[in-house]
N, C-alpha and C positions, 0 to 999 in steps of 0.2 A: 291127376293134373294133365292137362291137354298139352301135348307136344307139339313146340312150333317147331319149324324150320329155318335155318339160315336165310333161306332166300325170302322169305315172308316175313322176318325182323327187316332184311335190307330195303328190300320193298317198302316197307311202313317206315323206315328211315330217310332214304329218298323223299317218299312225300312230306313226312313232317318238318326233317332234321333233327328228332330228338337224339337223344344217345343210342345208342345199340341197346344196354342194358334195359333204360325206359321203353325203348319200344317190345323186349320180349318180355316184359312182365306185363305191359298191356295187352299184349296178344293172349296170353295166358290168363287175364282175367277178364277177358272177351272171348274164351275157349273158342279162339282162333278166328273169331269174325273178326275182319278185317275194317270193315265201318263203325264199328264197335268201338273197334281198339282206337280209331282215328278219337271217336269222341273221347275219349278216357284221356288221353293225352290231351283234349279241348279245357276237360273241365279241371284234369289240373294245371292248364296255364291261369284259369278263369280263379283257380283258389291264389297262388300267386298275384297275380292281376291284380285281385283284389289285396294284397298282404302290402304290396307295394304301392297303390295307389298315392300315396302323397309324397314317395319318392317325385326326386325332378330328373327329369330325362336329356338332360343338357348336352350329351356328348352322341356321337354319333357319324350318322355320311350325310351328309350333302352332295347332292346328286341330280347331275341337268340332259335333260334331252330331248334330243329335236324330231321330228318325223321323216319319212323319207325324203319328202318333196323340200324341207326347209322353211316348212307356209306353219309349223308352231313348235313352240318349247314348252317344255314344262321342268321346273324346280321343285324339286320334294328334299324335306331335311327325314329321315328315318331317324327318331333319338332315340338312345335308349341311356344308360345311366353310367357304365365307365369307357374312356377311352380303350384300355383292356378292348373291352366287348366291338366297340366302335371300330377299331384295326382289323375285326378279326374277316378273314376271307369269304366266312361263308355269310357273316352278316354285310358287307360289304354288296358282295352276290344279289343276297336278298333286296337292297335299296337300290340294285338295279334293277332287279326283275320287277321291280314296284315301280319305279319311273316308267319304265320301257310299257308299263298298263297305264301308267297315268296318263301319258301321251291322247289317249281316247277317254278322259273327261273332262268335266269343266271345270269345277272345283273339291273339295277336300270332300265335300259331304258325298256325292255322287260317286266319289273315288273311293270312301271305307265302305260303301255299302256295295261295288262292283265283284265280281266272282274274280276269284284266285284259286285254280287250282282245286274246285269243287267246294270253294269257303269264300267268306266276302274276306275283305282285306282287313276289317276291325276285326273279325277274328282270328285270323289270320297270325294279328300281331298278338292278341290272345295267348292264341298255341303258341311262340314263338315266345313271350313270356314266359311259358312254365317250359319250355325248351332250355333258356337263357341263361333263365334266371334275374335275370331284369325289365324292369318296367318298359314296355316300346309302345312308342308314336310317333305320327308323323307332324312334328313339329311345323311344319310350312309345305305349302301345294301354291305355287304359282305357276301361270300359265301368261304366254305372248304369242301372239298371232299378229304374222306380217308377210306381204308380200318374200321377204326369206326373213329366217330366223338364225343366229348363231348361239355358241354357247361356249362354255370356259368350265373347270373346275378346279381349282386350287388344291396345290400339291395337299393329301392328307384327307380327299375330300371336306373340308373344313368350312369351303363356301361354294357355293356355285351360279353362274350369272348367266342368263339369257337374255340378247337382244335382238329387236327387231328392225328392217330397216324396209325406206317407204320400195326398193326397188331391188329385181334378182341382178343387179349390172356384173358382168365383169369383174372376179376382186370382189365380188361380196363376200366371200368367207371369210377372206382375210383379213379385210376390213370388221367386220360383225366380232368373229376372236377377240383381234385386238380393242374392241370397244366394249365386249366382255370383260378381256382380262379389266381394263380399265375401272370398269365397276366394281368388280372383283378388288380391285387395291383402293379405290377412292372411295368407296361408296358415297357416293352421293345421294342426297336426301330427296330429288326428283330431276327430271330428265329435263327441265327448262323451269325459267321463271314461273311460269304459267302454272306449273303442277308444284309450287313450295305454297302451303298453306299460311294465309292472313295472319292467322294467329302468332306464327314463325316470324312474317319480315317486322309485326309490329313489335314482336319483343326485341330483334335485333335491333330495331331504329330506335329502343330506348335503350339498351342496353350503350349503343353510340353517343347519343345523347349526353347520357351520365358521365361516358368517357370525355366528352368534351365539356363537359362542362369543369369536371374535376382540372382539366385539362386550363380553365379559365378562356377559353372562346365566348364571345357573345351570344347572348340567346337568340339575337333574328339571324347568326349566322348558323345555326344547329341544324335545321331545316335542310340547308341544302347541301352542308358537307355530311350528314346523316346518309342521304341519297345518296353521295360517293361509295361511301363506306357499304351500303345496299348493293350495291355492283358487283364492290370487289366479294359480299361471301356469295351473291351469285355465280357469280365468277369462279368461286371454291368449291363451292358449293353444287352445282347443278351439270347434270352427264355434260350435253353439250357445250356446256359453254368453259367445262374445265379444261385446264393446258392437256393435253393431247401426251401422256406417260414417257412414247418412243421421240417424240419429237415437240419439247416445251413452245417450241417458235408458232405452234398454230394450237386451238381448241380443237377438241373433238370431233364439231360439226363442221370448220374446216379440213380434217383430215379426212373424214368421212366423203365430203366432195372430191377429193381426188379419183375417185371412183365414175362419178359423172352425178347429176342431178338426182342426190340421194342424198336422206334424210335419216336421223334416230327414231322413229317410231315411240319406241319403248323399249324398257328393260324392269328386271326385277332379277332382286340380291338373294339369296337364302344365305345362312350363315349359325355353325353350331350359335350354343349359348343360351 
């Protein structure tokens, strides 16, 4: 039997994260090739992988981040299967060091197939399966690009929020956070009227409807107090135009102007589940 050493278990621990023990019996029946051993730990996460596939990957990090300049964000949920696994430090770690590369693509598909570490990132999560011992993916890849960009994570990583805003003014950060966290707690279903899909305002204008009729209002008056009632889940409903969390007296995109002639671009939510 081929003697490893300490430092070449460590070594192969370092790059994988498997246990100390899994990494010197791979060494050992890799008589000590070192890219060997990496595969062997590959292909037992690939037999797990596979063991688990219809497992659901519901719990995990949600994890946001911006680039240096503040011109994009990106949101990745890393899932894997228990809160356990979700808390733990080095998986925590890992859904960062996977943002902080998401940062340079553009979406999910470009981003599993991107090098990590001498491995793409789908296999990555692969190895890190039969490491785990549960099923991992990356449940959501969003990206926002704006003149600056901020971003929030909610205690637990549990969700994570990036917004964009049309201008770098003064108080951008501060402003961009707080309109984070905002998403972060309200979620809103899109960033103005404009982005709530047809489908959506038509079923709320009958679901009103019905309320009024139950209600015994007249039919020709349904119409236009319907449209009221459209307002207000705009109103509830949509980033800018929601009461503003720190200060109910203004929306949003009035808070947002106190900054100077700046605007919500965009935002997107990740969130476990």
């Amino acid at each position: 039997m081929v003697k490893v050493t300490a430092a070449e278990v460590n070594k192969l621990r370092k790059t994988t994260g498997a246990g100390m023990m899994d990494c010197k019996k791979a060494l050992v029946e890799a008589e000590g090739d070192f890219d060997k051993a990496i595969e062997i730990l590959r292909k037992k996460g690939q037999k797990v992988a596979a063991k688990r596939a219809d497992r659901e990957s519901t719990e995990g990090a949600a994890i946001a981040k911006v680039n240096t300049d503040s011109t994009k964000g990106v949101a990745i949920v890393l899932g894997c299967e228990t809160d356990f696994v979700g808390k733990n430090e080095s998986f925590v770690s890992l859904a960062n060091e996977l943002a902080e590369l998401a940062l340079n693509y553009a979406n999910k598909e470009e981003f599993l197939a991107a090098d990590f570490n001498g491995s793409t990132v789908a296999d990555k999560l692969i190895e890190q399966t039969g490491v785990i011992g549960e099923k991992l993916d990356i449940n959501a890849f969003e990206v926002v690009e704006a003149p600056f960009v901020g971003s929030y994570i909610h205690a637990g990583n549990k969700i994570a929020t990036i917004v964009g805003l049309s201008s770098n003014n003064e108080g951008a950060d501060v402003v961009a956070k707080d309109v984070a966290m905002q998403a972060a707690a309200m979620n809103p279903i899109a960033l103005d009227e404009k982005g709530v899909d047809a489908s959506i305002i038509e079923k709320e204008i009958e679901i009103a409807k019905d309320q009024l009729r139950a209600e015994g209002k007249p039919e020709a008056m349904l119409d236009n107090i319907a449209k009221g009632k459209i307002s207000r889940f705009f109103k509830d409903n949509t980033l800018v135009n929601q009461a503003f969390i720190k200060d109910s007296k203004q929306s949003v995109s009035e808070y947002v102007k106190t900054i100077g002639d700046v605007s919500v671009t965009g935002f997107k939510r990740v969130a476990l589940g």
